[in-house]
PyMOL CGO cylinders between C-alpha atoms (Angstrom):
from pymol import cmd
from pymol.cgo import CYLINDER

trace = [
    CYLINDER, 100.62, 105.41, 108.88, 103.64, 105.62, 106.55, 0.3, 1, 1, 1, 1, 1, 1,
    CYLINDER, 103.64, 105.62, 106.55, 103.25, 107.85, 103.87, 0.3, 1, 1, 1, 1, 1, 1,
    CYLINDER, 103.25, 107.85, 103.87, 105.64, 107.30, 100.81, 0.3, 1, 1, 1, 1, 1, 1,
    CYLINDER, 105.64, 107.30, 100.81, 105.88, 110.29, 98.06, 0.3, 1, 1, 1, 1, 1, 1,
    CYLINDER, 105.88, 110.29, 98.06, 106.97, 109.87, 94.89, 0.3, 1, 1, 1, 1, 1, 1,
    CYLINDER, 106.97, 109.87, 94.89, 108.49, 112.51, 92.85, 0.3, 1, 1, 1, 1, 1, 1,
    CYLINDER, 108.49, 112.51, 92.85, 109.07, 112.00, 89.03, 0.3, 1, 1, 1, 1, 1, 1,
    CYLINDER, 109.07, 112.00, 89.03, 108.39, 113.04, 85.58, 0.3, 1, 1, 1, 1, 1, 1,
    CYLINDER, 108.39, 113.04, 85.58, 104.80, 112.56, 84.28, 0.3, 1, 1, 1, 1, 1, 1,
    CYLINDER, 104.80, 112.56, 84.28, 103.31, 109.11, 84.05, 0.3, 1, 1, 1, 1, 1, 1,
    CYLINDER, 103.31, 109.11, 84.05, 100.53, 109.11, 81.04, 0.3, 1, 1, 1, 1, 1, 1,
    CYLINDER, 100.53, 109.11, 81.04, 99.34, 105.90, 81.44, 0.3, 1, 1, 1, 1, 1, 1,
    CYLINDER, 99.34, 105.90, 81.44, 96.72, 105.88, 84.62, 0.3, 1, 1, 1, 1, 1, 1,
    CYLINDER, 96.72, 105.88, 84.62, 97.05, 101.39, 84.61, 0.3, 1, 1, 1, 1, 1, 1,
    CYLINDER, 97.05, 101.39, 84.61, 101.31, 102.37, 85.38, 0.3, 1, 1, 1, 1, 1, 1,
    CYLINDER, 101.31, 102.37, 85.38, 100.32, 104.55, 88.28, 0.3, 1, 1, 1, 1, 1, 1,
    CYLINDER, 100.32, 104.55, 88.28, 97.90, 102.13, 89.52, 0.3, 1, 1, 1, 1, 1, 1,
    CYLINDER, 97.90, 102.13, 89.52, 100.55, 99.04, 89.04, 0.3, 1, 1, 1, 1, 1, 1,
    CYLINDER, 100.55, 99.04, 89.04, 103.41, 101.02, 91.03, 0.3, 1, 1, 1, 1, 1, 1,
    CYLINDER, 103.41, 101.02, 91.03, 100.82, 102.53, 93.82, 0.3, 1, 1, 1, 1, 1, 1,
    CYLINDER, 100.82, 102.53, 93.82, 100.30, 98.72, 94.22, 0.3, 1, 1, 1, 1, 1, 1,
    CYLINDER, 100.30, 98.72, 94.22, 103.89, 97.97, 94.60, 0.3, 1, 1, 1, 1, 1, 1,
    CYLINDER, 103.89, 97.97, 94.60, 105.01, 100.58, 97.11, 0.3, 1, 1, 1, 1, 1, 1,
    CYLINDER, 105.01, 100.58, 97.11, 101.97, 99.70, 99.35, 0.3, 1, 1, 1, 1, 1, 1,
    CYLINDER, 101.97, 99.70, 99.35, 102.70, 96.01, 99.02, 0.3, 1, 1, 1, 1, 1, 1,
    CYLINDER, 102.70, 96.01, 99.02, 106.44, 96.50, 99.84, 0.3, 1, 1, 1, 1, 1, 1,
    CYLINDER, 106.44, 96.50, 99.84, 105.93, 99.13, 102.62, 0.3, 1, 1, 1, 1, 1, 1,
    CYLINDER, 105.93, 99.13, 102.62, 103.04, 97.24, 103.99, 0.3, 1, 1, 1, 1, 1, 1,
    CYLINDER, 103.04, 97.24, 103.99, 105.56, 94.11, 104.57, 0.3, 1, 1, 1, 1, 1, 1,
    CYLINDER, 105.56, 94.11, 104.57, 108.29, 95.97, 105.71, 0.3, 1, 1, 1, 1, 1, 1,
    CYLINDER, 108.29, 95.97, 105.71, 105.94, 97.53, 108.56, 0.3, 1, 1, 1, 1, 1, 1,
    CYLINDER, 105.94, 97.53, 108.56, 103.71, 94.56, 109.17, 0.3, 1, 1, 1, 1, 1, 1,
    CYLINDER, 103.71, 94.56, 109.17, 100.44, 96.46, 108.17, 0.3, 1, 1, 1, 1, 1, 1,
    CYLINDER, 100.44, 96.46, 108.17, 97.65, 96.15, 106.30, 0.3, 1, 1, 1, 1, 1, 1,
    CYLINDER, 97.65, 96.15, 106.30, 98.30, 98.03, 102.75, 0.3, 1, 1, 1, 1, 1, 1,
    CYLINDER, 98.30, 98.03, 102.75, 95.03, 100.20, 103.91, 0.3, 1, 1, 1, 1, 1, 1,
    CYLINDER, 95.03, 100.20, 103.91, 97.13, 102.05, 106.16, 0.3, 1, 1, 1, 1, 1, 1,
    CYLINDER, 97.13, 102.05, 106.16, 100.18, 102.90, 103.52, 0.3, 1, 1, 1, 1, 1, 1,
    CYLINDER, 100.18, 102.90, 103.52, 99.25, 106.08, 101.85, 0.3, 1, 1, 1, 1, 1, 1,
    CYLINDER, 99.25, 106.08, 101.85, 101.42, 106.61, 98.21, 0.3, 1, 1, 1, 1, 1, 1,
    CYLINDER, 101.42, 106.61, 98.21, 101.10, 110.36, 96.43, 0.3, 1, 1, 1, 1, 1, 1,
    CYLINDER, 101.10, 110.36, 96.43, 102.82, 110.71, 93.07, 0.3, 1, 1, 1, 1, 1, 1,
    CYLINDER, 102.82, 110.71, 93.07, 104.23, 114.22, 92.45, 0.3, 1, 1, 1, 1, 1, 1,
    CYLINDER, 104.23, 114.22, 92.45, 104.79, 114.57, 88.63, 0.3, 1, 1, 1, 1, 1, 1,
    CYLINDER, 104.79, 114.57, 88.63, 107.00, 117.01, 87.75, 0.3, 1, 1, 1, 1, 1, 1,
    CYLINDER, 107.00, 117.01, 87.75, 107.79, 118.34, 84.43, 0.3, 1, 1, 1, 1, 1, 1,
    CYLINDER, 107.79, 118.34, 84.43, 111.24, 118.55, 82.75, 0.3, 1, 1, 1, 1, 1, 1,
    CYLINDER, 111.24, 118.55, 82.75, 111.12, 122.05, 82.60, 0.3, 1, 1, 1, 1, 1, 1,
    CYLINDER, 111.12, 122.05, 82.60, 110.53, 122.38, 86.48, 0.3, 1, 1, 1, 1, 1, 1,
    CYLINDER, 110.53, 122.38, 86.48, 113.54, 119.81, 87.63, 0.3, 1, 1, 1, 1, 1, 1,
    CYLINDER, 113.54, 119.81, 87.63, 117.34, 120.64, 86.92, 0.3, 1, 1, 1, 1, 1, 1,
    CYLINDER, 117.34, 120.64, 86.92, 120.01, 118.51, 86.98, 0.3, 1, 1, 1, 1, 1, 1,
    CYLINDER, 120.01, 118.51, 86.98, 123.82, 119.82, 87.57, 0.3, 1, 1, 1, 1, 1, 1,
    CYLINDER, 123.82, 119.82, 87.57, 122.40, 123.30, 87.10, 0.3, 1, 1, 1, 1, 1, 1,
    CYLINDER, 122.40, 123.30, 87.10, 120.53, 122.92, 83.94, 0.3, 1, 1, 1, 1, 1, 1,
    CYLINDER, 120.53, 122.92, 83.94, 116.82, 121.88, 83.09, 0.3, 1, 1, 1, 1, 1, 1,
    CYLINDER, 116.82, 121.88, 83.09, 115.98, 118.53, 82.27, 0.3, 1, 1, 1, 1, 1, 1,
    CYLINDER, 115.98, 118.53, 82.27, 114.28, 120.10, 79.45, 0.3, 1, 1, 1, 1, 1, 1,
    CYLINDER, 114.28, 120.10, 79.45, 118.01, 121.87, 78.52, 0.3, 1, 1, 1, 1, 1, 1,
    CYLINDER, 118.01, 121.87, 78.52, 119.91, 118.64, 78.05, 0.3, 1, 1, 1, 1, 1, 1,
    CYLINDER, 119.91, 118.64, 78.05, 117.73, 116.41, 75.86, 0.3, 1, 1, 1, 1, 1, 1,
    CYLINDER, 117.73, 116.41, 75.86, 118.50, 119.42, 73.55, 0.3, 1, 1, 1, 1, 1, 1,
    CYLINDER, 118.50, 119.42, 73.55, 122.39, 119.28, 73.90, 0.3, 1, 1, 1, 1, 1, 1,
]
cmd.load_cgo(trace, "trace")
């Protein structure tokens, strides 16, 4: 089963998660010739305070 993980900032709205869930299935599942049952998606959300960029924190440069 290929198993796709996701790892961005925080996605409020529940109908967006289900929309790109959807997409990464449907892609994956023609890519491999599968069923979309068989693609597994998890979404990591991170928060800007947890992710750096060029060693500083996301959260750091939308101050700057």
């Amino acid at each position: 089963m290929p198993f796709i993980t996701v790892d961005g900032p925080k996605i409020d709205d529940v109908d967006q998660k289900r929309q790109m869930v959807k997409a990464f299935a449907r892609a994956a599942s023609e890519a491999y010739s599968m069923d979309e049952e068989h693609i597994i998606v998890l979404i990591r959300e991170n928060s800007p305070d947890n992710v750096g960029i060029g060693g500083k924190l996301i959260v750091d440069r939308r101050t700057e």
